[in-house]
C-alpha positions as CSV (number, residue, x, y, z in Angstrom):
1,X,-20.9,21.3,-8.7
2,X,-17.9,18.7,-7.5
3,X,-15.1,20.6,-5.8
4,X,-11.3,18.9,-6.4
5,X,-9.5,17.9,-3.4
6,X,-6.4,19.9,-3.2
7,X,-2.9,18.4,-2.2
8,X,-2.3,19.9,1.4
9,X,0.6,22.1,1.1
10,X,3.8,22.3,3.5
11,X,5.2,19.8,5.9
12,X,1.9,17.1,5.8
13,X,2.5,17.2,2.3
14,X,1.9,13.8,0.8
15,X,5.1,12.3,-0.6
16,X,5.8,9.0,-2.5
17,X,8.6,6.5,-2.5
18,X,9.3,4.6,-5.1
19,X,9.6,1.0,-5.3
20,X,13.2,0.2,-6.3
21,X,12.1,-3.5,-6.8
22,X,9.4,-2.9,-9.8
23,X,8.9,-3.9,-13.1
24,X,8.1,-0.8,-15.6
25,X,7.5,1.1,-12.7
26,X,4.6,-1.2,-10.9
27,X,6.3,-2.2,-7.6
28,X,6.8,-6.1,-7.6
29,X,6.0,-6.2,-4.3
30,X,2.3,-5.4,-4.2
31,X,2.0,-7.4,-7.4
32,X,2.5,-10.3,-5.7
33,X,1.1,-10.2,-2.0
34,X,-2.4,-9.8,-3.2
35,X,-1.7,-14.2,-4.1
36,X,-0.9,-15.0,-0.4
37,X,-3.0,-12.7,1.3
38,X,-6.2,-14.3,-0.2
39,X,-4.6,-17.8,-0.7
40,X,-3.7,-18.1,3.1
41,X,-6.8,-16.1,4.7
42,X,-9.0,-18.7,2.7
43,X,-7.4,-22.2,4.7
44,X,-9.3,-21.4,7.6
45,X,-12.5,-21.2,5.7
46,X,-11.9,-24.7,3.8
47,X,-11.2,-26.2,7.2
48,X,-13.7,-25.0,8.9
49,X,-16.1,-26.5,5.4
50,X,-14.3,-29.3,5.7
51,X,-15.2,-29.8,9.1
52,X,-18.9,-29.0,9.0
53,X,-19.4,-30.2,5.5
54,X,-17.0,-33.9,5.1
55,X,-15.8,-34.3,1.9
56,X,-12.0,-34.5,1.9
57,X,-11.7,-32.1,-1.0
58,X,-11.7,-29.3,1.6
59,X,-9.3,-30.4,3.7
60,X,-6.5,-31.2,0.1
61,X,-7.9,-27.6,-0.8
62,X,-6.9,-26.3,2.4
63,X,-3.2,-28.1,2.1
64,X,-2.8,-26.7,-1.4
65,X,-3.9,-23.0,-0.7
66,X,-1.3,-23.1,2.5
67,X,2.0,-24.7,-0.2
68,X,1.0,-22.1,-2.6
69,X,0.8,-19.0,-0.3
70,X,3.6,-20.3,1.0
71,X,5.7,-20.1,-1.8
72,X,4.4,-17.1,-3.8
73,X,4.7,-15.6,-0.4
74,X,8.1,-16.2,0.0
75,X,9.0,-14.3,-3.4
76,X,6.5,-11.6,-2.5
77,X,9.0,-11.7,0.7
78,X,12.2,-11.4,-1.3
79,X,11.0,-8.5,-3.3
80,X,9.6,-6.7,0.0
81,X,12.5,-7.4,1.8
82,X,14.8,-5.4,-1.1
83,X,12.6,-2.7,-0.9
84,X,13.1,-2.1,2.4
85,X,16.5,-2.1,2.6
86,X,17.1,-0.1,-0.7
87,X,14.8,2.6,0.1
88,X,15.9,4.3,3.5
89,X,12.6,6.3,3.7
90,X,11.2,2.9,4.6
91,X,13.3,2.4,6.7
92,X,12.4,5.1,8.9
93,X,8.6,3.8,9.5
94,X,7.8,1.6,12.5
95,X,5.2,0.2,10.4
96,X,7.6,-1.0,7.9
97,X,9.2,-3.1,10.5
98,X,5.9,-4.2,11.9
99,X,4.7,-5.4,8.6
100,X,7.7,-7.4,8.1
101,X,7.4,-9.2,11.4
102,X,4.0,-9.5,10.6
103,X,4.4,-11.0,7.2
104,X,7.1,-13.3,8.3
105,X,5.2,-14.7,11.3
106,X,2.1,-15.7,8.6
107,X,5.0,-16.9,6.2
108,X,5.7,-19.4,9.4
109,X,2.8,-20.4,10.1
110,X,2.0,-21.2,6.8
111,X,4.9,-23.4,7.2
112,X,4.0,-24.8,9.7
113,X,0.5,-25.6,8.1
114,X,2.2,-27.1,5.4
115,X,4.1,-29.2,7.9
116,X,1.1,-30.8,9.7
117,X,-0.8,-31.2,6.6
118,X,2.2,-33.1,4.7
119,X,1.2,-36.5,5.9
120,X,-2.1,-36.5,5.8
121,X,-4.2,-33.4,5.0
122,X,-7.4,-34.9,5.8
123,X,-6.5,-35.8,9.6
124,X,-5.1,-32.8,9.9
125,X,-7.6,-30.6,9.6
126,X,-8.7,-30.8,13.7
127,X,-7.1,-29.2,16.3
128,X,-4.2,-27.8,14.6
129,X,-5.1,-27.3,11.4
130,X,-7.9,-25.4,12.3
131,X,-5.7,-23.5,14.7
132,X,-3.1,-22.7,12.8
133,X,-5.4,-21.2,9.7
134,X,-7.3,-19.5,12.4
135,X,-4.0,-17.5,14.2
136,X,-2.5,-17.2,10.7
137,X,-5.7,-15.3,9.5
138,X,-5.8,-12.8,11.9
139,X,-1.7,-12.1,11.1
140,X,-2.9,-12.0,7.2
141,X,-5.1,-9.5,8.5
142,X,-2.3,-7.8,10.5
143,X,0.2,-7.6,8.1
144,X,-1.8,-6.8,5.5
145,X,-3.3,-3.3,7.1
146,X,0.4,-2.6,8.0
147,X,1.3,-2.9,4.2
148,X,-2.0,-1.0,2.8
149,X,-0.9,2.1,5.4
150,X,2.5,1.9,4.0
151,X,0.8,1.8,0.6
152,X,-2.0,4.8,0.7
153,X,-0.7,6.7,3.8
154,X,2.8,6.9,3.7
155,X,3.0,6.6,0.0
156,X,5.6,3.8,0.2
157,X,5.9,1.6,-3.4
158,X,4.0,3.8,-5.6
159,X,5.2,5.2,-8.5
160,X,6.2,8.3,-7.0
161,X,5.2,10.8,-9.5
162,X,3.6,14.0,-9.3
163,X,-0.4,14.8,-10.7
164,X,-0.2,16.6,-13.7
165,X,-3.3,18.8,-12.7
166,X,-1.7,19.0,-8.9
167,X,0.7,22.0,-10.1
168,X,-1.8,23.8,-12.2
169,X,-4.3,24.6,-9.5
170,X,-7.2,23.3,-11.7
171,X,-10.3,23.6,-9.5
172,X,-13.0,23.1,-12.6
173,X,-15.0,19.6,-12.2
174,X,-12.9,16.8,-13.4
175,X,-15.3,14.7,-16.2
């Protein structure tokens, strides 16, 4: 027999904020990171093929993925960057702030990727290529814990509504 978790009652009581940046109630926000976090924690691995396998496809693939998480990152950005001012429960987590700095020092470095790629994506690939993708994936991974404890601990961009079943104090075995 499966027992139901029950919501913990009084002041650890989990509570939800609500995007205010969301399109029929999904939060925008989340939506869209999900591009740029794969896009730009991928350049490192198609520099790293490029490097140990040759062909130059790599390295343009590398060039591309930065541009693109670049700029789908940037809106993600725009819609994050709303949401945290408009909601002032965000406002009140340190994590919040981290995972902004976070997010905006992978949103620089993918600038910056883009930068020393422009002229010639191949050439650039070693050192600092290959250094940049490397720092910048260890900030994707950064910022992107920050936002998934914003997310599923704090309860931050969700749609904030309460469990039908939570109020009824159903404990039979859900199907």
């Amino acid at each position: 027999m499966r027992e139901t978790l029950k919501q913990p009652q009084g002041p650890e009581q989990h509570h939800t904020a609500p995007s205010r940046m969301a399109l029929f109630k999904h939060p925008i926000h989340p939506m869209l990171v999900v591009y740029p976090i794969a896009l730009l924690s991928l350049v490192v691995v198609t520099d790293v093929l490029h490097l140990w396998h040759g062909p130059d496809f790599w390295a343009l693939a590398s060039f591309w993925m930065s541009a693109v998480g670049l700029a789908i990152g940037l809106v993600a950005a725009f819609f994050g960057t709303f949401d945290l001012f408009l909601i002032r429960e965000v406002r009140r987590h340190v994590s919040a702030w981290t995972h902004m700095i976070a997010a905006m020092m992978v949103l620089a470095l993918a600038a910056v990727g883009v930068w020393v790629r422009w002229p010639d994506p191949v050439a650039a690939v070693w050192p600092w290529g290959l250094l940049v993708s490397s720092v910048m994936l260890l900030l994707v991974m950064v910022a992107g814990w920050l936002g998934g404890t914003l997310s599923f601990r704090h309860g931050i961009g969700v749609y904030g509504e309460k469990d039908p079943d939570a109020d009824k104090g159903n404990d039979s075995p859900s199907a």
